[in-house]
Each structure stands twice: as structure tokens, then as C-alpha cells.
C-alpha positions as CSV (number, residue, x, y, z in Angstrom):
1,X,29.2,6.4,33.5
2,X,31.7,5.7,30.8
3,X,32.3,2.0,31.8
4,X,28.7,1.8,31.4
5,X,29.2,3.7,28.1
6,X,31.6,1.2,27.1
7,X,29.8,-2.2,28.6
8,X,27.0,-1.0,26.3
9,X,29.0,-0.1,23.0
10,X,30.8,-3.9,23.4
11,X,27.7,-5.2,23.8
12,X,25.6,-3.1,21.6
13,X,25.0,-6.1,18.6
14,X,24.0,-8.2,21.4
15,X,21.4,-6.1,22.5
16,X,20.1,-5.2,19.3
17,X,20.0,-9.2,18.2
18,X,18.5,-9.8,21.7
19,X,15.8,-6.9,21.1
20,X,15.1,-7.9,17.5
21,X,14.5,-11.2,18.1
22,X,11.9,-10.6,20.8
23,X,10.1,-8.4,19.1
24,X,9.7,-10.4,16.2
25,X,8.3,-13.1,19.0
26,X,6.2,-10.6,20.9
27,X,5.0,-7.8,18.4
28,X,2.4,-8.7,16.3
29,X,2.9,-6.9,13.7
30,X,7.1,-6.7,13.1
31,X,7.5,-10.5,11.4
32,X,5.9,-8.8,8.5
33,X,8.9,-5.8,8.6
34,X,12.1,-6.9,6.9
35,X,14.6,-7.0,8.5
36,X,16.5,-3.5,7.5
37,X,13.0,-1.5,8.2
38,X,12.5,-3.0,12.1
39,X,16.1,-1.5,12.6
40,X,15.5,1.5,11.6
41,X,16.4,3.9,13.9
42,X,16.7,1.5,17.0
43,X,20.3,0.8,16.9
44,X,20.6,5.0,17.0
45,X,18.6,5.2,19.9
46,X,21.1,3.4,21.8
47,X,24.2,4.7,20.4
48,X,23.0,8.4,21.6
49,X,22.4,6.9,25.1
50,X,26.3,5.5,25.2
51,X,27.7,8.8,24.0
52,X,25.7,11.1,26.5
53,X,27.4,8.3,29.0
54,X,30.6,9.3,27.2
55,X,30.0,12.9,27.9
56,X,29.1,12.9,31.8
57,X,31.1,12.2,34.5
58,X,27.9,11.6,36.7
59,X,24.1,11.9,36.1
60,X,23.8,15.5,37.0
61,X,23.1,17.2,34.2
62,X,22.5,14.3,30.9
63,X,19.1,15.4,30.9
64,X,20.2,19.3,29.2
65,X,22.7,17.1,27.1
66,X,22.1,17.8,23.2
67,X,22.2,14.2,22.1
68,X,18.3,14.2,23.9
69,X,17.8,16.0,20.5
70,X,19.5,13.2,19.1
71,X,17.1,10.9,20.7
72,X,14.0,12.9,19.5
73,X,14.7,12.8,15.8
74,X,15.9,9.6,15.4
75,X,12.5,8.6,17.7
76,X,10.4,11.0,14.9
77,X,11.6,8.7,12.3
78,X,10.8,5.4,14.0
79,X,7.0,6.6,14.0
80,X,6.9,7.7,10.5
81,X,8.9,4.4,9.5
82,X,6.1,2.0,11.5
83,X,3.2,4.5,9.8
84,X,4.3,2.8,6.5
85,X,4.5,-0.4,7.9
86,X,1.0,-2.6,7.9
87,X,-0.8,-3.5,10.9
88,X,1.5,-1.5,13.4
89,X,-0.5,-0.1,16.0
90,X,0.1,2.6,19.0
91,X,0.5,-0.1,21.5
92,X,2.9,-2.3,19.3
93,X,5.1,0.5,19.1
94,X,5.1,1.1,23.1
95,X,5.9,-2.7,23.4
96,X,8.6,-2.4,21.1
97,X,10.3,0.5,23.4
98,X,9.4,-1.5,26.5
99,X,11.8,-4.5,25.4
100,X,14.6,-2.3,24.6
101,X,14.4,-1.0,27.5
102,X,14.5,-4.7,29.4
103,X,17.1,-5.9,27.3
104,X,19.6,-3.0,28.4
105,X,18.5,-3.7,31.8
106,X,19.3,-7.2,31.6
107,X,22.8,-6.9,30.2
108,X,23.8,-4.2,32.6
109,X,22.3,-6.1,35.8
110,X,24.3,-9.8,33.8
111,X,27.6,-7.5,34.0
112,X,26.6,-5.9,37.8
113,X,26.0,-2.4,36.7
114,X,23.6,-1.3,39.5
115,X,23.7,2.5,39.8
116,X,19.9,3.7,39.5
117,X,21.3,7.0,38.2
118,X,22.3,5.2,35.0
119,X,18.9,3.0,35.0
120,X,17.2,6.4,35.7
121,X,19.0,8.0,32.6
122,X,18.5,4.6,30.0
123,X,14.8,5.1,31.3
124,X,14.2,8.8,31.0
125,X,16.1,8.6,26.8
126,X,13.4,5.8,26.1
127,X,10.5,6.9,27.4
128,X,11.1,10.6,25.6
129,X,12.0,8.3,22.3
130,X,8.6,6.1,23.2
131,X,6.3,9.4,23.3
132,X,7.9,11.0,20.5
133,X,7.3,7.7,18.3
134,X,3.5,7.6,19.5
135,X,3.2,11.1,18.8
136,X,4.9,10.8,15.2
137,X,3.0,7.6,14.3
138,X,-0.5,9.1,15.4
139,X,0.5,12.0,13.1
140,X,1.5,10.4,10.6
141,X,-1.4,8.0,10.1
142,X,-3.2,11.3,10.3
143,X,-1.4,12.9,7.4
144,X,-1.3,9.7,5.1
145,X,-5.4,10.1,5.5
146,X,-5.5,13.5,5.0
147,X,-3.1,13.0,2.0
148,X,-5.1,10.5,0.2
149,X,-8.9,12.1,0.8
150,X,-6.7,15.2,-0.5
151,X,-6.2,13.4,-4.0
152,X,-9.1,11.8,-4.6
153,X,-11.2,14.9,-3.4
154,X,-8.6,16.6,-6.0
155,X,-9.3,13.7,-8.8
156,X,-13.2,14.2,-8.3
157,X,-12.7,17.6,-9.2
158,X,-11.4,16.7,-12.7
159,X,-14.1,14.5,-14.0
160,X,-16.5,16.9,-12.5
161,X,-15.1,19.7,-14.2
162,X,-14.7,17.6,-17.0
163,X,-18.6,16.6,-17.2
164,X,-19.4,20.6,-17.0
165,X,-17.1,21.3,-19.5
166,X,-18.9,18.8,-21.9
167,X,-22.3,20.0,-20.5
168,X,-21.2,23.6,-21.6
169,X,-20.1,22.2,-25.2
170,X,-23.3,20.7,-25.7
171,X,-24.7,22.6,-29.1
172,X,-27.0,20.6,-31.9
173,X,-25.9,22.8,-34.5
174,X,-22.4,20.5,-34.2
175,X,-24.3,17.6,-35.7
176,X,-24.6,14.4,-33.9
177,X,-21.3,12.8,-34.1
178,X,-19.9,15.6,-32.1
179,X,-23.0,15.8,-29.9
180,X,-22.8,11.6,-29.1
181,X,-18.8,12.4,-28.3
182,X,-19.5,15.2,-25.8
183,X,-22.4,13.0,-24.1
184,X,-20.7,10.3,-23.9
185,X,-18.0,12.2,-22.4
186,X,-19.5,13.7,-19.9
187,X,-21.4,10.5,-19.3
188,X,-18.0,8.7,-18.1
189,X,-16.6,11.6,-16.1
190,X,-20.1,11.5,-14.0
191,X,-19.3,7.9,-13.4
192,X,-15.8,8.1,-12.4
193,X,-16.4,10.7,-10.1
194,X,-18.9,8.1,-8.7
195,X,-16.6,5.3,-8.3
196,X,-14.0,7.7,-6.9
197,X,-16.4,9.3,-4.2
198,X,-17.2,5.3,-3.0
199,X,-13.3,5.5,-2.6
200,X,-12.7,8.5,-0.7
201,X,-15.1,7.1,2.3
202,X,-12.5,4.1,2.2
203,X,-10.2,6.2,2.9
204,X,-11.5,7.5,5.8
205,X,-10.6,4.5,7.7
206,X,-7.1,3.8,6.7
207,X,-4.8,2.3,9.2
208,X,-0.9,1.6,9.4
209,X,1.0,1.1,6.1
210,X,-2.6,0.9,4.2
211,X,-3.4,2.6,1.0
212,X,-6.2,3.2,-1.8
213,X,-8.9,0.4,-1.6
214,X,-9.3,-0.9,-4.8
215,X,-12.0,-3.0,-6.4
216,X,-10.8,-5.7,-9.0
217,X,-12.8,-6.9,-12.1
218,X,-11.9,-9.1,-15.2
219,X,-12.7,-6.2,-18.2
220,X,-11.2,-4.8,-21.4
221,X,-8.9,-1.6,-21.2
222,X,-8.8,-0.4,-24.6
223,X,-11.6,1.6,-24.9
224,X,-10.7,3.2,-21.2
225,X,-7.5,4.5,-22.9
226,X,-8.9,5.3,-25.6
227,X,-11.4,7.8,-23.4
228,X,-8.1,9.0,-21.3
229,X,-6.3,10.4,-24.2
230,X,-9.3,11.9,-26.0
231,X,-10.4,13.3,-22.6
232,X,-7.3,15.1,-21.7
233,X,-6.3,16.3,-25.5
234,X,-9.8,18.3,-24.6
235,X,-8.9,19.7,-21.1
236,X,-4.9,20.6,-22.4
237,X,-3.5,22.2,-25.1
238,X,-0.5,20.7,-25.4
239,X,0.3,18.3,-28.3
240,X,-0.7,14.3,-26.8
241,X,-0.2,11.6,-28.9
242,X,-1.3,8.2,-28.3
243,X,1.1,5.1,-29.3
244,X,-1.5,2.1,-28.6
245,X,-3.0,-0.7,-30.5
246,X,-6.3,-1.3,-31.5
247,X,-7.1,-4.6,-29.6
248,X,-8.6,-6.0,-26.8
249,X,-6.8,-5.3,-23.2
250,X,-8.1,-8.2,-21.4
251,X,-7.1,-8.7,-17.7
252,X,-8.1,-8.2,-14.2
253,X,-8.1,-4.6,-13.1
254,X,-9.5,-1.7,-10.8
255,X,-10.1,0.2,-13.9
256,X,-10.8,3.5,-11.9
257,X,-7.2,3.1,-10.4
258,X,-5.3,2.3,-13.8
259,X,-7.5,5.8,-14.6
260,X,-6.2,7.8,-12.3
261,X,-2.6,6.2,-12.4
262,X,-2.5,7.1,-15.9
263,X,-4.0,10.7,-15.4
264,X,-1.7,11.4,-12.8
265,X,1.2,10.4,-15.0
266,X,-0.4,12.7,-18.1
267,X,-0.8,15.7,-15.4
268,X,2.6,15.5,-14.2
269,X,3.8,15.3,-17.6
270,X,2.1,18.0,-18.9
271,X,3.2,20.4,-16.1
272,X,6.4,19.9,-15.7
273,X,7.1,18.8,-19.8
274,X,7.8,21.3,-22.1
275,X,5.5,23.2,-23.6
276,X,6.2,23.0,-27.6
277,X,7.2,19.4,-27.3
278,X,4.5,16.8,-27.3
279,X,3.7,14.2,-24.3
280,X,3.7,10.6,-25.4
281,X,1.5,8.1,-24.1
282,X,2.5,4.4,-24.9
283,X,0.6,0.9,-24.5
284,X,1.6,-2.2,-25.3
285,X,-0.2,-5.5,-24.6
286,X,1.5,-8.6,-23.7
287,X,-0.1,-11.7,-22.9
288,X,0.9,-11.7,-19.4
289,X,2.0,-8.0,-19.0
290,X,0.0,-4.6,-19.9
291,X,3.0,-1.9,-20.3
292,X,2.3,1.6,-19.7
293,X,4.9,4.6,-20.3
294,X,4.5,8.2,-20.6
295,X,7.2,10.6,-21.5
296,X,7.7,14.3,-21.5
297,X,10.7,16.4,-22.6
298,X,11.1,18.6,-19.8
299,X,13.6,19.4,-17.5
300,X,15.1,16.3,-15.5
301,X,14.1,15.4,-12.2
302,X,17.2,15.8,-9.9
303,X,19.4,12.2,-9.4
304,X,19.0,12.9,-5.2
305,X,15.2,12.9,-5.6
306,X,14.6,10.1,-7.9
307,X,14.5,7.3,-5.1
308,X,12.4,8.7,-3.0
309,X,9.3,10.0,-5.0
310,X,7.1,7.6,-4.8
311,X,6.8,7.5,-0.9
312,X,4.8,8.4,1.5
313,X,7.6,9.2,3.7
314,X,9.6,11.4,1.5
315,X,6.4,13.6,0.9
316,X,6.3,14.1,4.7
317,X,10.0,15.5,4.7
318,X,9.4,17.6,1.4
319,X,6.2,19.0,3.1
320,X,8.0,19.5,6.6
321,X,10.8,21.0,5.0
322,X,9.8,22.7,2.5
323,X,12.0,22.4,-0.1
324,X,11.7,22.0,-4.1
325,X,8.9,21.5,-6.0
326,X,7.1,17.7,-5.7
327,X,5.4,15.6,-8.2
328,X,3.0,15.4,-5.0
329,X,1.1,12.2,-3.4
330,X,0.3,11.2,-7.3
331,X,3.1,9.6,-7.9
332,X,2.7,7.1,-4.8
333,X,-1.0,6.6,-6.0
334,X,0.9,5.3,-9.0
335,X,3.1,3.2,-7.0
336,X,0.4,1.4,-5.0
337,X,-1.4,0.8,-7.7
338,X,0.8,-0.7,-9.8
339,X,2.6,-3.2,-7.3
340,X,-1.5,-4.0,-6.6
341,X,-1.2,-5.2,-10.0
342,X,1.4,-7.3,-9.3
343,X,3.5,-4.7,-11.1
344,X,6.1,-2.2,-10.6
345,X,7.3,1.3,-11.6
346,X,10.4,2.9,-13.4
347,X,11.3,6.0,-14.0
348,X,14.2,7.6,-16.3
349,X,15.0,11.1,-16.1
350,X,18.2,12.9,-17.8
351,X,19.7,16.0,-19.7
352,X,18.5,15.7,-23.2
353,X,15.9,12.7,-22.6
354,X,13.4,14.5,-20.5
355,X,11.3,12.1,-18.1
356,X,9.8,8.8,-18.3
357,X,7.6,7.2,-16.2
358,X,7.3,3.2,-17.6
359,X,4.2,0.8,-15.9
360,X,3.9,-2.7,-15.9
361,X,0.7,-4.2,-14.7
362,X,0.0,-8.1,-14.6
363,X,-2.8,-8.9,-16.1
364,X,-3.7,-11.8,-14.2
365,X,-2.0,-11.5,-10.5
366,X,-6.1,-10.5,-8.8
367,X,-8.9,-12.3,-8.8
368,X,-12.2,-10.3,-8.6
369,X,-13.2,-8.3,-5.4
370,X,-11.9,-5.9,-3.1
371,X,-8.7,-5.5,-1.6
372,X,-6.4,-2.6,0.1
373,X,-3.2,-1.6,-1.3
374,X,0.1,-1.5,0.6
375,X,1.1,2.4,1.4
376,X,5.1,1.8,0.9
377,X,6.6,-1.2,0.3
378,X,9.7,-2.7,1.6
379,X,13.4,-3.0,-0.6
């Protein structure tokens, strides 16, 4: 088995080339993968195989060998991976496995390896990595639906409580200024919890690597800030202050998504900011560019977490494993929303600053109508 082992590890850049480039013929979905994502965990797959080689004299015993644990996790990855990747489907990820495994064949039968012991082994490692994928992907499409009905089931709950709270503040004796203010407050959490009800049944049907399902419009923002910030100085008491213009915000939008990124990003600020210290809100308008930023003075996030907050897939290790707190599925609602916009997300976070969270939004990258936002996108 070790001149096997070591047949596969001279050839293992071969195989990989061989496998990648059929697969980018053959699977449907993979020539939209880059490159470094339909790797993935691949290339580990068959380095595991080549050291339980290295490890067994003959095939006896490579089934109770602990690199098939090996095999399992680095399999669990490749599901979660293709769950975050668009169009992938169950069967596309069988394929996938299928020419791995004919490609190893190939070479070993080119260089007149024909021991059925060692076809039986590279066969038993890739189906157990094949049902493990299936099995990973299936749950993870499951989770990503379950996350995302999860928020905006959570985010109906705040305009709704919102619209009671206004209902409960309702008194004439307040005279009418304050009386048109609370109506009209309540008014517009009724209607967002609308619009965000229509999205939670899009949700329902969300496949691979698919998000939120936005609906785009050519509108005016300002007075949609303007209704954030005087909305949530009522619901915290924490100091918010406002840094915006008085203008027109003119662009093309899903104004109940720019909503809820910005609430999510007020939220997170709030609860993890510190208390005495004030949470600043900041818009600026440019002519292509809307540029959104929201800043607390609370403890840092940690350097090691930073990359990874905004996706999907890091949320399903935190949850897994349990670990530190998490700014939760929020922030990758404010990811997809923003590159939907044709924008992107930056966040700073130190000793001494606090935490930033800076949006930029393009104005004019959509055209009215409907469209569904990409779950994770790609370095």
C-alpha cells in the first residue's frame, strides 16, 4: 500500500487539476465557484487516503484507522462550503465525488496499480466523504432557512412591538403634534412588519448559496432615516445621535432591507456599546454612493473573529461550538444586503476606538423589481 501511497502523493496535483477541470465541465453549478472555494476540502480528502496507505501494511484493518475521522470532517466542510455556494444541488455534489473517484482510478490503473484491496479502500473513504457531504449540505441548507425565517420572524417582532407601544402612548391630552408623531409611528411599524411578513414566506424556499429576497424601487431615503433614528431613540435609552443631512437620498433601494440593515447595526451597537457613551449614526450622500456608518464605544470585537462575522458559515461553527458571544445572523443580513446594493461592508474595531460598522450602498447598481441576494460571497 505505500507504493500506492506514494504513486498518489507524486501524482496528487495531477489528479486534483484532472478532477477540477472536469468538474468545471460536468457540474453545473462549480464554473460559478472560484477557484480557491471548489478546492476546498478536496485536495484533503485525498491526502488522508495516502497517509492511511502510509500507515497499513495491507488492507486489513484501514477501515478502524483514525484518519476516516479525518475524512469525515474535512467531508462536513465540503457540504457546508457548497451550502454557500449558488445553485449547488444534492446530486451535483454526488457527481462531484463520483469523478474523484474515476480520476484516482484512472491514474492508478495508467501506472498498473490493480489490487482491489486498494480500489476497495479509495472507494469505501469516498463514498463515507460523499454521504457525509450530502448529509452536511441537506443540513445546512436547512439551518441557513431556519436562520433567516429566525430573523425576520425576530425583526417582525420589533415593529410590532413598536406599533403597540405607540398604540399604548396614544393620549389627546398630549396635544396633536405629539398625537400625529405616535400615529404616524405606529403607522410605519404596521407597514414594515407587512413588507417583512411577504419576506419571511420567500424565505421558505431558499435554495443553495441564496439569501433575503429583496424588492427594489427608485425612492427617497431621508425621511426613512429620519423615522429609524426617532424610532429607536423611543424603544432605547441610550443617548443616539444622528449625523445626517437634510436632503433628498435619491437611488434605487429595497427600503425595508436598508431598514433592517441599519436596525440591526443600531441593535448591535446598543448592546454591546457602552452604556454612558452615545451611539452615532452617520449618513452621507454622494452622487453615486449612499455611506452609512454606525459606531459605539464598547469593548472591541476580538482580531480572530473579525473576518469571519458576516458569514453564514462562521455562525454554524459558533452555534456548533459554542463558543463566545455572536453579533448573530444580523450581521450577514447586513452583508447581503449591502453587496445587493452593489456595495460592501467595513468594520473597525480596537482598544480605545470602540466598533465601527461603515456601509456603502450604490445608488444606482438595481433597476426596479425583484431579485435574491447571494448568501456568502466569494474572496
Amino acid at each position: 500500500m505505500k507504493k500506492t501511497a506514494r504513486l498518489l502523493k507524486d501524482k496528487r496535483e495531477e489528479i486534483i487539476h484532472v478532477w477540477e477541470k472536469e468538474v468545471l465541465t460536468q457540474v453545473k453549478a462549480a464554473p460559478s465557484t472560484n477557484k480557491i472555494a471548489l478546492h476546498d476540502h478536496v485536495p484533503n480528502i485525498l491526502d488522508d487516503v495516502i497517509d492511511i496507505m502510509n500507515r497499513h501494511e495491507n488492507s486489513d484493518d484501514y477501515l478502524n484507522d483514525e484518519k476516516i475521522d479525518k475524512i469525515e470532517e474535512n467531508s462536513l466542510e465540503h457540504g457546508r462550503h457548497r451550502a454557500t455556494s449558488l445553485n449547488y444541488t444534492v446530486d451535483q455534489i454526488i457527481h462531484e465525488y463520483m469523478i474523484f473517484n474515476n480520476v484516482i482510478i484512472k491514474v492508478l490503473r495508467k501506472n498498473q496499480i490493480a489490487e482491489e484491496s486498494i480500489f476497495h479502500l479509495i472507494k469505501c473513504a469516498i463514498d463515507k466523504a460523499m454521504l457525509n457531504s450530502v448529509s452536511s449540505f441537506t443540513e445546512s441548507i436547512q439551518e441557513m432557512q431556519n436562520k433567516l425565517i429566525g430573523t425576520l420572524a425576530h425583526d417582525i417582532r420589533n415593529p410590532l412591538a413598536a406599533a403597540r407601544m405607540g398604540i399604548e402612548m396614544l393620549n389627546y391630552d398630549a396635544g396633536k403634534d405629539r398625537l400625529e408623531k405616535v400615529k404616524k409611528m405606529s403607522y410605519n411599524s404596521v407597514n414594515k412588519a407587512i413588507d417583512l411578513i411577504e419576506g419571511l414566506l420567500d424565505s421558505i424556499s431558499v435554495k443553495a448559496g441564496e439569501g433575503i429576497m429583496l424588492s427594489f424601487s427608485e425612492m427617497d431615503l431621508n425621511d426613512t432615516f429620519q423615522t429609524i433614528y426617532e424610532e429607536a431613540c423611543e424603544v432605547f435609552s441610550e443617548e443616539i445621535i444622528l449625523d445626517k443631512a437634510d436632503e433628498p437620498i435619491y437611488g434605487t433601494f429595497d427600503a425595508t432591507a436598508v431598514r433592517r440593515l441599519l436596525e440591526n447595526l443600531i441593535t448591535n451597537a446598543i448592546k454591546y456599546g457602552h452604556s454612558e457613551k452615545p451611539v452615532v449614526i452617520k449618513i452621507r450622500n454622494e452622487e453615486e454612493w449612499l455611506n452609512i456608518s454606525v459606531h459605539n464605544y464598547g469593548e472591541p470585537i476580538p482580531i480572530e473573529k473579525q473576518e469571519g462575522i458576516f458569514t453564514f458559515l462562521h455562525h454554524g461553527k459558533q452555534q456548533r461550538e459554542k463558543k463566545l458571544k455572536s453579533y448573530g445572523i444580523g450581521l450577514t443580513l447586513v452583508k447581503m444586503v449591502a453587496e445587493a446594493h452593489g456595495g460592501i461592508v467595513v468594520l473597525r474595531s480596537e482598544v480605545g476606538f470602540g466598533t465601527e460598522f461603515k456601509i456603502r450602498l450604490n445608488k444606482h447598481s438595481n433597476v426596479p423589481g425583484k431579485t435574491r441576494t447571494v448568501l456568502n460571497s466569494e474572496a
